[in-house]
MIDOSE-1310 file (N, C-alpha, C; in nm, 2 decimals, decimal comma, always signed):
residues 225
xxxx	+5,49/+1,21/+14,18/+5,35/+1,20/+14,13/+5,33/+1,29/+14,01; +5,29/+1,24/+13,92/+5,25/+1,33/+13,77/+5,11/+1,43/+13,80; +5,12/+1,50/+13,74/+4,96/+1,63/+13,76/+4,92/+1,66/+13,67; +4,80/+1,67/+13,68/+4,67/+1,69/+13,55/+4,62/+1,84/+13,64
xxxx	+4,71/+1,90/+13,76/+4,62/+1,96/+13,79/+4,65/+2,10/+13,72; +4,51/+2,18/+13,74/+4,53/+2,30/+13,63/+4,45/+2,40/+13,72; +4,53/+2,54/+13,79/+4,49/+2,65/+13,84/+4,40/+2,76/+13,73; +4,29/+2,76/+13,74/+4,17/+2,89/+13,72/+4,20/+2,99/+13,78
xxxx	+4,31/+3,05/+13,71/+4,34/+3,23/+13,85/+4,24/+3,31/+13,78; +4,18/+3,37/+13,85/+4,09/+3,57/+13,83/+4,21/+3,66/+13,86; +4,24/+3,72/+13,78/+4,35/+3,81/+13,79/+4,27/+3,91/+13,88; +4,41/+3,97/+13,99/+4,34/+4,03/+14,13/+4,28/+3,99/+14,19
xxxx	+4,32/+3,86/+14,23/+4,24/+3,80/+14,34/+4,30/+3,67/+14,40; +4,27/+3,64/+14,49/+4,33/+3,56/+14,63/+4,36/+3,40/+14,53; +4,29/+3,39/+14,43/+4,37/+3,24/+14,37/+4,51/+3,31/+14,35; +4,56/+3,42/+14,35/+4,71/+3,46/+14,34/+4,75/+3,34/+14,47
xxxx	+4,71/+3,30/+14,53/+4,80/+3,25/+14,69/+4,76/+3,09/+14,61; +4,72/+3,06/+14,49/+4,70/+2,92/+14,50/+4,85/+2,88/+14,35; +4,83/+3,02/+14,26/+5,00/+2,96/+14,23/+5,08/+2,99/+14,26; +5,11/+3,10/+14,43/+5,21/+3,09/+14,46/+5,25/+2,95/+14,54
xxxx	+5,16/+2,91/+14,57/+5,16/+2,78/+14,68/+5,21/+2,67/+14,57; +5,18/+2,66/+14,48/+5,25/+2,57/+14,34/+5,34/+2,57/+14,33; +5,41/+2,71/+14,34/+5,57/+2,76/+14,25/+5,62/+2,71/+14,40; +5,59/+2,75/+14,53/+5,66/+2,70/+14,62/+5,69/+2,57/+14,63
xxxx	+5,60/+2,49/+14,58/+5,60/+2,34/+14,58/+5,65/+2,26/+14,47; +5,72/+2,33/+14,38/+5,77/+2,34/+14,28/+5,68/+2,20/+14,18; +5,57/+2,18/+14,20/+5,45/+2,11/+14,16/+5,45/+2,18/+13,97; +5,42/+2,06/+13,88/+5,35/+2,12/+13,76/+5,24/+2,12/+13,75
xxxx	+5,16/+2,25/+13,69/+5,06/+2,26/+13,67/+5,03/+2,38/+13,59; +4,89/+2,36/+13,48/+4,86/+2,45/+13,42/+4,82/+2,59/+13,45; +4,82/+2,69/+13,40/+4,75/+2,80/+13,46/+4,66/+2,87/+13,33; +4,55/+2,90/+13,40/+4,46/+2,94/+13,25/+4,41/+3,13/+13,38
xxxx	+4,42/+3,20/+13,31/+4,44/+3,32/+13,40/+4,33/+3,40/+13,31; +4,23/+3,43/+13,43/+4,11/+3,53/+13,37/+4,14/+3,70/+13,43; +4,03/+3,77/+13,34/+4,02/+3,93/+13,37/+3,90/+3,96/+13,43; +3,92/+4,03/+13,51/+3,77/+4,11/+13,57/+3,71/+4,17/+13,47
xxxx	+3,62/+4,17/+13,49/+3,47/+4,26/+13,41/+3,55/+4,39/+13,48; +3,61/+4,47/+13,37/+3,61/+4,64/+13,41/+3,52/+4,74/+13,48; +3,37/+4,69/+13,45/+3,31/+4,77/+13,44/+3,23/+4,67/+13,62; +3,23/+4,56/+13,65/+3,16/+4,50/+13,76/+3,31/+4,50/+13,88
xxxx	+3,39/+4,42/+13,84/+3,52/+4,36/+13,91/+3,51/+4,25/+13,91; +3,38/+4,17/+13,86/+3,36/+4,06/+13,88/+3,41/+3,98/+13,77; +3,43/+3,84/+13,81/+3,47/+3,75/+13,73/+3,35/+3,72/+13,56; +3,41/+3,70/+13,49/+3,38/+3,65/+13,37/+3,28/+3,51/+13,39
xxxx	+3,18/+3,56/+13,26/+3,09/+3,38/+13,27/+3,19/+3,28/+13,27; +3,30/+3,32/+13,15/+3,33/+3,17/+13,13/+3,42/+3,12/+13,26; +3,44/+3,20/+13,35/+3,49/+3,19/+13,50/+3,40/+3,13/+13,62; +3,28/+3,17/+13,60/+3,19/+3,17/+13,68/+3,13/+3,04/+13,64
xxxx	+3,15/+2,94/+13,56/+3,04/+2,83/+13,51/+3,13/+2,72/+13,54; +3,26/+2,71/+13,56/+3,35/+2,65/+13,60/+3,28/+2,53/+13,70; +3,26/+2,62/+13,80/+3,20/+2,59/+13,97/+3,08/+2,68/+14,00; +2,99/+2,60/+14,07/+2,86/+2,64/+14,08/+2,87/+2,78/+14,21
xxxx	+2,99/+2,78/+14,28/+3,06/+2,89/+14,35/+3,04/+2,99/+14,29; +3,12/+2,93/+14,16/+3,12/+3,10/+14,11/+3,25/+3,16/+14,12; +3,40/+3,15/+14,23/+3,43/+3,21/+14,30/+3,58/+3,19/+14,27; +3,64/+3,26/+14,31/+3,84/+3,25/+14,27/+3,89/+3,20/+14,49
xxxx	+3,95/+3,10/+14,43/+3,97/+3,01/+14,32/+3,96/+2,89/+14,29; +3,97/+2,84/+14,17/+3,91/+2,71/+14,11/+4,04/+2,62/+14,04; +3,98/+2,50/+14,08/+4,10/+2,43/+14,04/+4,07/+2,29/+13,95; +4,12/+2,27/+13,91/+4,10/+2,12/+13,82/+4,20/+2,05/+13,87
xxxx	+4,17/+1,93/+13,85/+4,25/+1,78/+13,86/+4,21/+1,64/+13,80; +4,15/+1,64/+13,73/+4,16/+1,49/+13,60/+4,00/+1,56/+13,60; +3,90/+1,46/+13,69/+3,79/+1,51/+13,67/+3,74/+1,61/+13,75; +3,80/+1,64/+13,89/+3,77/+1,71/+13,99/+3,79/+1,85/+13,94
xxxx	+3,69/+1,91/+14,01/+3,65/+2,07/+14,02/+3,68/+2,14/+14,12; +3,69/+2,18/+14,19/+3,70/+2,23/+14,35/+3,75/+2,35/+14,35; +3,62/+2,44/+14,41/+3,66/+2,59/+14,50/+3,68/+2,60/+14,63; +3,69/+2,74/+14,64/+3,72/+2,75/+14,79/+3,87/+2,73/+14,86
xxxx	+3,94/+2,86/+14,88/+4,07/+2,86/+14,88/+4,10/+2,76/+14,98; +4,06/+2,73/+15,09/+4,06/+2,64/+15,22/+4,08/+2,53/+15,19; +4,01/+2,47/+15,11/+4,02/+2,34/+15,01/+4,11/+2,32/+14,92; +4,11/+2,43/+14,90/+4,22/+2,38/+14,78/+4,33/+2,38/+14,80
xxxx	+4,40/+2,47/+14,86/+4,48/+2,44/+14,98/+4,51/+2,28/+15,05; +4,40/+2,26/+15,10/+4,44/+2,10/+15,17/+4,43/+2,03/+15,06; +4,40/+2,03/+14,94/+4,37/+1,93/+14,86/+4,53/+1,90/+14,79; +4,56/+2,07/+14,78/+4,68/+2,02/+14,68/+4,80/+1,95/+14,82
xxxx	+4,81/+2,03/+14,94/+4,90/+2,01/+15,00/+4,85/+1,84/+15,06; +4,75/+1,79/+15,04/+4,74/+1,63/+15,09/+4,77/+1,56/+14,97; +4,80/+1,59/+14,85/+4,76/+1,49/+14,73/+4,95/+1,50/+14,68; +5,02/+1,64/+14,72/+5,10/+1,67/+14,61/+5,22/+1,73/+14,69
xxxx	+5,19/+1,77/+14,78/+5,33/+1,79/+14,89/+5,40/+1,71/+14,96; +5,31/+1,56/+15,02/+5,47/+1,54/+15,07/+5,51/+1,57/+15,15; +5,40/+1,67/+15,27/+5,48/+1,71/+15,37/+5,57/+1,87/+15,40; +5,56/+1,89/+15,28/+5,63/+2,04/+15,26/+5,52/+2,13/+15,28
xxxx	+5,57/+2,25/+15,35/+5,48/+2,38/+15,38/+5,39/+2,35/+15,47; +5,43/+2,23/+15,54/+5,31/+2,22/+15,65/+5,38/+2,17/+15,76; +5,37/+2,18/+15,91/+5,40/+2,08/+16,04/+5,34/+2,02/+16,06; +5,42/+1,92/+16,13/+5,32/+1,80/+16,16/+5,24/+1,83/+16,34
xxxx	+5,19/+1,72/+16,34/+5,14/+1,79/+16,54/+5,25/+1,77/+16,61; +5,30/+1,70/+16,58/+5,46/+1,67/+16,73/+5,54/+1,83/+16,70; +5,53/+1,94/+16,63/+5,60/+2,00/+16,59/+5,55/+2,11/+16,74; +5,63/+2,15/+16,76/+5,63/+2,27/+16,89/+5,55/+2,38/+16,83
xxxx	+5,54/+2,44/+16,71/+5,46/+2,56/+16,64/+5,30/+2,52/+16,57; +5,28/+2,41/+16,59/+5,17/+2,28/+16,50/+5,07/+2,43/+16,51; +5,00/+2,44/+16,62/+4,91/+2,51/+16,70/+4,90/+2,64/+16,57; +5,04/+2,70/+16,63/+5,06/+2,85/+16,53/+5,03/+2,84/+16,36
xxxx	+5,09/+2,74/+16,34/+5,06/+2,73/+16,19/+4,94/+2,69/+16,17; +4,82/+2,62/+16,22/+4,72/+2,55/+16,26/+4,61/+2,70/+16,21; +4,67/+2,81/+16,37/+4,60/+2,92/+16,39/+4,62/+3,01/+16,27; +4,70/+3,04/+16,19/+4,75/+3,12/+16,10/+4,68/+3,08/+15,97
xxxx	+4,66/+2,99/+15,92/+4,66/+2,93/+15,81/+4,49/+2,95/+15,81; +4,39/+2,90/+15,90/+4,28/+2,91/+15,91/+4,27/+3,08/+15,96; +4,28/+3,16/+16,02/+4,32/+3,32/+16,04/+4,27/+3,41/+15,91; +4,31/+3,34/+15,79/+4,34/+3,45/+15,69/+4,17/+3,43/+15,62
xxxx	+4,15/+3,38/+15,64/+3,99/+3,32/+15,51/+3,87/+3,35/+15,67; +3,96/+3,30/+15,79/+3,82/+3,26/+15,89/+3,80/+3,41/+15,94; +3,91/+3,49/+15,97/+3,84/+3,63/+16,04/+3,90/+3,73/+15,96; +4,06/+3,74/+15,91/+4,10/+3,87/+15,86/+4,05/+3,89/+15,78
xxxx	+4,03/+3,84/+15,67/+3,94/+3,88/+15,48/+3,84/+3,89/+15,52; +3,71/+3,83/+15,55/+3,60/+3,86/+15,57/+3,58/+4,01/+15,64; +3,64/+4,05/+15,73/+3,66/+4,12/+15,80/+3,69/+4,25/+15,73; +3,79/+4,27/+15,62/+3,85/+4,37/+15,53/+3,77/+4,38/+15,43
xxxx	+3,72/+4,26/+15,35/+3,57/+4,30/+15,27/+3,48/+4,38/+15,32; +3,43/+4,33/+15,42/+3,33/+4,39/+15,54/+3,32/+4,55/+15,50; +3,46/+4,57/+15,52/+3,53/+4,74/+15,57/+3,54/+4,83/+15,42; +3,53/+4,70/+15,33/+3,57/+4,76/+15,15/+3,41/+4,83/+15,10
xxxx	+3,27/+4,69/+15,17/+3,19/+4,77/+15,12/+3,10/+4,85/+15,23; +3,20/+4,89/+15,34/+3,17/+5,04/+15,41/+3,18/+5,11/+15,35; +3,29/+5,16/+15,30/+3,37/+5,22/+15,26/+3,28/+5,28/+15,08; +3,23/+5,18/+15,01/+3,14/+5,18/+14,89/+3,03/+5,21/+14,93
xxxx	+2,97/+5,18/+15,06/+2,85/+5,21/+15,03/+2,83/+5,35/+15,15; +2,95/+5,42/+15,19/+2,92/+5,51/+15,26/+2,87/+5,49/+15,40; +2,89/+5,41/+15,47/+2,90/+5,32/+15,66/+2,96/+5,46/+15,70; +2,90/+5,56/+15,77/+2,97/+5,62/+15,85/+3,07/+5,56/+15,97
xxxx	+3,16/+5,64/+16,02/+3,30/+5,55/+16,06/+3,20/+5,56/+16,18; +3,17/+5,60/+16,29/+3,07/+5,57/+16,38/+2,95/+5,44/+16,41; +2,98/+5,39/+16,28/+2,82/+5,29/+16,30/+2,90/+5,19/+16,42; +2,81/+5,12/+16,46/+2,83/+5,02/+16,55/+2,94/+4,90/+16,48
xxxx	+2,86/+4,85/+16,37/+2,92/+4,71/+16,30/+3,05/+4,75/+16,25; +3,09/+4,86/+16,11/+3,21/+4,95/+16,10/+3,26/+4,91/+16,23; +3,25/+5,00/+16,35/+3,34/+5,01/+16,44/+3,41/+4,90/+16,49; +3,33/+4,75/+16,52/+3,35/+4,64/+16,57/+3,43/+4,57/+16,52
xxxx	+3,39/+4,57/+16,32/+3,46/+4,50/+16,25/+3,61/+4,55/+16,25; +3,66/+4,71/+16,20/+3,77/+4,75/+16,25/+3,87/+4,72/+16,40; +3,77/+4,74/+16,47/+3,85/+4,67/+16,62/+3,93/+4,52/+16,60; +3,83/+4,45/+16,54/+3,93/+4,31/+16,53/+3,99/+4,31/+16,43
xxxx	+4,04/+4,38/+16,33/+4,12/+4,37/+16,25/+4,25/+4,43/+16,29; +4,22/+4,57/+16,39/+4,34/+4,62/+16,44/+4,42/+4,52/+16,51; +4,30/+4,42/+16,62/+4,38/+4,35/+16,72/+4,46/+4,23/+16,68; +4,38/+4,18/+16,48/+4,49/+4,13/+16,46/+4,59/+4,13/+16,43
xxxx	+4,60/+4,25/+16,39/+4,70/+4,29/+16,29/+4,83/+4,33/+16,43; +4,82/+4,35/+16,53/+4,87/+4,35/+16,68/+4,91/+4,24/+16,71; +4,84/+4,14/+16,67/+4,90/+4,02/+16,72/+4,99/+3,93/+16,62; +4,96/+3,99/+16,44/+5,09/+3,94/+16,34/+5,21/+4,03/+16,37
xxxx	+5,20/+4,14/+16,42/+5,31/+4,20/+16,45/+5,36/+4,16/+16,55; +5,31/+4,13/+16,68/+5,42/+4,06/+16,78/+5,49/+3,96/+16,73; +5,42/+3,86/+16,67/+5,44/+3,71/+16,62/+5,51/+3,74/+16,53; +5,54/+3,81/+16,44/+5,64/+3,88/+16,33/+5,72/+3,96/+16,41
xxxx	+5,79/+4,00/+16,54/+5,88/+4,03/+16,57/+5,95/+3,91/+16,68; +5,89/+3,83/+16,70/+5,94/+3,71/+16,76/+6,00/+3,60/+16,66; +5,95/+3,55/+16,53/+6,00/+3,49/+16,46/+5,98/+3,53/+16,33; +6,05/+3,49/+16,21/+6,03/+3,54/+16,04/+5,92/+3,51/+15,99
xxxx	+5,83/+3,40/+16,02/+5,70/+3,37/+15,94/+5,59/+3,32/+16,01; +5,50/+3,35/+15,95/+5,37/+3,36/+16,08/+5,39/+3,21/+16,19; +5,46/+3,17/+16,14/+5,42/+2,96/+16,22/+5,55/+2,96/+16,29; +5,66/+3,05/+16,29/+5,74/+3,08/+16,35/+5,89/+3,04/+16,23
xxxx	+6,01/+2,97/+16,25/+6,14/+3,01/+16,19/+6,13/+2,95/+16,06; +5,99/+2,84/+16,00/+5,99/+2,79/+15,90/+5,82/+2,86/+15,82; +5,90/+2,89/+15,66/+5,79/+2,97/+15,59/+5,71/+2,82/+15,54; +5,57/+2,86/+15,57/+5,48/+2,74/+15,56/+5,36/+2,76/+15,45
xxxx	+5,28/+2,72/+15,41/+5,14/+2,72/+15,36/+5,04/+2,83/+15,45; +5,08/+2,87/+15,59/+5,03/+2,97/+15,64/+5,05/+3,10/+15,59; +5,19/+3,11/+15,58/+5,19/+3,22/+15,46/+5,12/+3,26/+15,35; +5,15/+3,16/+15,27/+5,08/+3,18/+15,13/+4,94/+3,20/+15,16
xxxx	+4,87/+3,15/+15,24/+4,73/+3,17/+15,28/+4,74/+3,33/+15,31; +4,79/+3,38/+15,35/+4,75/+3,49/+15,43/+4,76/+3,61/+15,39; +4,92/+3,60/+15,28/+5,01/+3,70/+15,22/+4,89/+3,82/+15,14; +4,84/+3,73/+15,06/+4,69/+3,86/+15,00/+4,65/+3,94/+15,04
xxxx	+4,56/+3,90/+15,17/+4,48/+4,00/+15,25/+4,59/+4,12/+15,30; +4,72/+4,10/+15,31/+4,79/+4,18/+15,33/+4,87/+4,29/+15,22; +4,89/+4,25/+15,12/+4,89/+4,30/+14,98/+4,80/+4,32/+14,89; +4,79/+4,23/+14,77/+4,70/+4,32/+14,65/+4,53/+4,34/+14,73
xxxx	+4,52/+4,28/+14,83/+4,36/+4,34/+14,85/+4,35/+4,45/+14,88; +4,46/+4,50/+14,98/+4,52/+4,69/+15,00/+4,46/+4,72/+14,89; +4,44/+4,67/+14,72/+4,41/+4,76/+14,60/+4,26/+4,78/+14,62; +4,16/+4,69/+14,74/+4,04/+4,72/+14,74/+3,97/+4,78/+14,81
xxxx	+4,07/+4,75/+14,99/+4,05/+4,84/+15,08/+4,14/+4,86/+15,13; +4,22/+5,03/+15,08/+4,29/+5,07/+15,14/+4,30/+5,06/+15,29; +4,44/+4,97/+15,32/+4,48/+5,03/+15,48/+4,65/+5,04/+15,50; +4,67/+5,13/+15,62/+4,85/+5,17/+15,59/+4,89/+5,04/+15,68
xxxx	+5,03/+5,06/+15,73/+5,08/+4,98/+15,81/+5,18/+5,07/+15,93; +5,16/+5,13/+15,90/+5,24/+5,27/+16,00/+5,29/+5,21/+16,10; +5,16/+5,19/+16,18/+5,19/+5,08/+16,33/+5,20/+5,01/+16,34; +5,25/+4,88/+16,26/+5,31/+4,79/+16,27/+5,40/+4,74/+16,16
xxxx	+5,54/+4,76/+16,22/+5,68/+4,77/+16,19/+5,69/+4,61/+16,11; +5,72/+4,56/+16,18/+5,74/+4,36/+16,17/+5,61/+4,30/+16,03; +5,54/+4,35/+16,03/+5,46/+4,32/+15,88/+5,55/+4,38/+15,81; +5,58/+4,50/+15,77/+5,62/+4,57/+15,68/+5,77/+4,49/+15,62
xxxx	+5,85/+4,46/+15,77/+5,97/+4,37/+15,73/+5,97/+4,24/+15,67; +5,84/+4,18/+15,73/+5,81/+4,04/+15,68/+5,76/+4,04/+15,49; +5,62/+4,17/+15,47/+5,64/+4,14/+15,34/+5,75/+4,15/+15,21; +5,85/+4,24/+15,25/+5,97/+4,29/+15,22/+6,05/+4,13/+15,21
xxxx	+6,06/+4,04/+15,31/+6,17/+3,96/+15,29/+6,03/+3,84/+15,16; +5,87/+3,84/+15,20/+5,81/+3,77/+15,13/+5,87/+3,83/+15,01; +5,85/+3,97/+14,94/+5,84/+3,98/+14,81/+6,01/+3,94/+14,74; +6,09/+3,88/+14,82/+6,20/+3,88/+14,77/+6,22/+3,72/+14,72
xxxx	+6,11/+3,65/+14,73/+6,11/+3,50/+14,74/+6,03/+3,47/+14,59; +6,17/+3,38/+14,51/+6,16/+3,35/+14,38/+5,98/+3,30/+14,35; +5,95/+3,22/+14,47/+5,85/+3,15/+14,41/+5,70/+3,28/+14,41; +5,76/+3,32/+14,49/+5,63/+3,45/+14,49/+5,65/+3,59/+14,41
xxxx	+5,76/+3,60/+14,34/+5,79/+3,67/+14,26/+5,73/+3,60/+14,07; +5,78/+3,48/+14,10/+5,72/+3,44/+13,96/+5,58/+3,39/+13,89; +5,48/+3,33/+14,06/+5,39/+3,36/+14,05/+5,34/+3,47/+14,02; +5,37/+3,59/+14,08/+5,31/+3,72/+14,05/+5,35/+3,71/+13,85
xxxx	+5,45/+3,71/+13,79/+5,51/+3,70/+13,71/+5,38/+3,64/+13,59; +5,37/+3,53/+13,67/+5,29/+3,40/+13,55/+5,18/+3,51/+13,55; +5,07/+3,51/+13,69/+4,95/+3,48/+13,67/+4,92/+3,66/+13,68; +4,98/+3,75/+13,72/+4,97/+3,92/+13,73/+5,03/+4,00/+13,64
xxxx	+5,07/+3,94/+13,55/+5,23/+4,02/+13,49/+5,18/+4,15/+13,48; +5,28/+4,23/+13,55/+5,29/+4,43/+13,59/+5,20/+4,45/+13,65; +5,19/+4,35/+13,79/+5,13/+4,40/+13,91/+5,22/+4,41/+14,01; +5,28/+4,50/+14,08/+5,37/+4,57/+14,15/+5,32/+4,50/+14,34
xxxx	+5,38/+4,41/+14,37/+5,34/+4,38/+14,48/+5,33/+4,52/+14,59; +5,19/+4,49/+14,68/+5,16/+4,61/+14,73/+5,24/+4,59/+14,89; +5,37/+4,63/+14,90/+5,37/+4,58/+15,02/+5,45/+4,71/+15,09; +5,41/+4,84/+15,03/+5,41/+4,96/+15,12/+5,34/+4,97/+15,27
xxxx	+5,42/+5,05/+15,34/+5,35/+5,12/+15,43/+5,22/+5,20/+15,48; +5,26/+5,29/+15,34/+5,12/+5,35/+15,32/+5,02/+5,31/+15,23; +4,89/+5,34/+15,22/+4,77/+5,24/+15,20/+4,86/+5,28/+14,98; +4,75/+5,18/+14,95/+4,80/+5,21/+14,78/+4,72/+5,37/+14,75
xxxx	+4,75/+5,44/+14,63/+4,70/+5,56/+14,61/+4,55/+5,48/+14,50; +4,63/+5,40/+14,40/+4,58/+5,36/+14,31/+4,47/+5,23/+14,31; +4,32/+5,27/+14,37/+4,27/+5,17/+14,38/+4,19/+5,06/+14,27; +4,15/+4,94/+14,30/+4,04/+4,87/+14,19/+3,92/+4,91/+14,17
x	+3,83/+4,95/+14,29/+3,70/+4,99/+14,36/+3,71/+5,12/+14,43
C-alpha cells in the first residue's frame, strides 16, 4: 500500500514512539520534526494549530489529521501493518500485549507526569495524592520486572507495538521526571537489548539527532524541567 502519511514529531516527546513504530514497520513516511519553546517546553504555534489537541503526536494521511498516541497507533497499525507488531486473540499472550500496550498512556505516564509536576510545584513527599500516585507506579514497575524476567518483551517472546508504546515513559521522560531503576534488574536488561534495535536507533537518529537514549540505572543528572 503506498503512504501519504506524514509524522508531526515535537522533539522530546512521546511522538518519538510513533516513528519508531514506522521504522519498525519499515512503512514510508514523511517526518517534519518540531522544537520546544526553550523557555515553556511547550510545543510551538505552528505545532499546536495542526490539531485542535494541541498535543504530540500528530499525524497526517491524505486529508486526515489525528492525535493522540492511542490512535495513532491503531490507525497506522490497522491501515499499514498487515498484522506485524500485533497478536491476534487466538494468540496465548493476546491478553499481555492487550494489557501492555493500553498500560503505557492508561496508568504509567499519567502517573509519572503526576509525580513531574510534584516535584515542580513543590508536593511534599508525604501528601496523600504524591504518596498514592508513587505506590502505583512502584507496583508497576514490579510487575514489568517480573514480566521482563519471564520473557524478552513486555507481550512475552515476540517484540510488539506494546513496546514501542511504552519504551518512552521508561527513557527520554526520565529527562522530566527523574527516576532510577536500582530495583529492578530485567528493565534495565530489556532497555539495553531495546536500544540495540536498528529501528529504534534510527528513529532516535531521524527525529532526536544527539539525544543519548536514557536507558541508565540511575535517574539522568541532566534534566528538561
Amino acid at each position: 500500500m503506498s503512504s501519504t502519511l506524514t509524522v508531526h514529531h515535537l522533539r522530546r516527546s512521546q511522538s518519538e514512539r510513533v516513528t519508531w513504530l514506522c521504522e519498525e514497520l519499515e512503512i514510508p513516511y514523511k517526518l517534519v520534526s518540531y522544537d520546544r519553546d526553550p523557555q515553556t517546553m511547550s510545543a510551538p504555534e505552528d505545532f499546536r494549530k495542526l490539531h485542535w489537541a494541541g498535543t504530540s503526536p500528530i499525524i497526517e494521511d491524505g486529508n486526515i489529521v489525528l492525535a493522540e498516541t492511542g490512535a495513532v497507533f491503531e490507525y497506522i497499525q490497522t491501515k499499514y501493518a498487515n498484522g506485524r507488531l500485533s497478536l491476534p486473540p487466538t494468540h496465548p499472550q493476546y491478553a499481555d500485549y492487550l494489557f501492555w500496550l493500553h498500560r503505557a498512556n492508561g496508568t504509567l505516564q499519567p502517573g509519572l507526569i503526576n509525580l513531574m509536576f510534584c516535584r515542580i510545584n513543590g508536593t511534599p513527599d508525604d501528601d496523600f495524592g504524591r504518596q498514592h500516585t508513587q505506590k502505583r507506579i512502584d507496583e508497576n514497575f514490579q510487575a514489568m520486572d517480573l514480566q521482563l524476567s519471564r520473557f524478552p518483551y513486555l507481550a512475552g517472546d515476540e517484540f510488539t507495538a506494546a513496546d514501542c508504546m511504552t519504551v518512552w515513559s521508561l527513557t527520554t521522560l526520565r529527562l522530566f521526571i527523574p527516576y532510577g531503576f536500582e530495583k529492578f534488574p530485567n528493565i534495565v536488561k530489556y532497555l539495553e537489548r531495546i536500544s540495540q534495535r536498528p529501528a529504534f536507533k534510527k528513529a532516535l537518529e531521524k527525529g532526536d539527532p544527539g539525544l543519548k537514549p536514557v536507558i541508565s540505572v540511575s535517574p539522568p543528572e541532566n534534566l528538561l524541567v
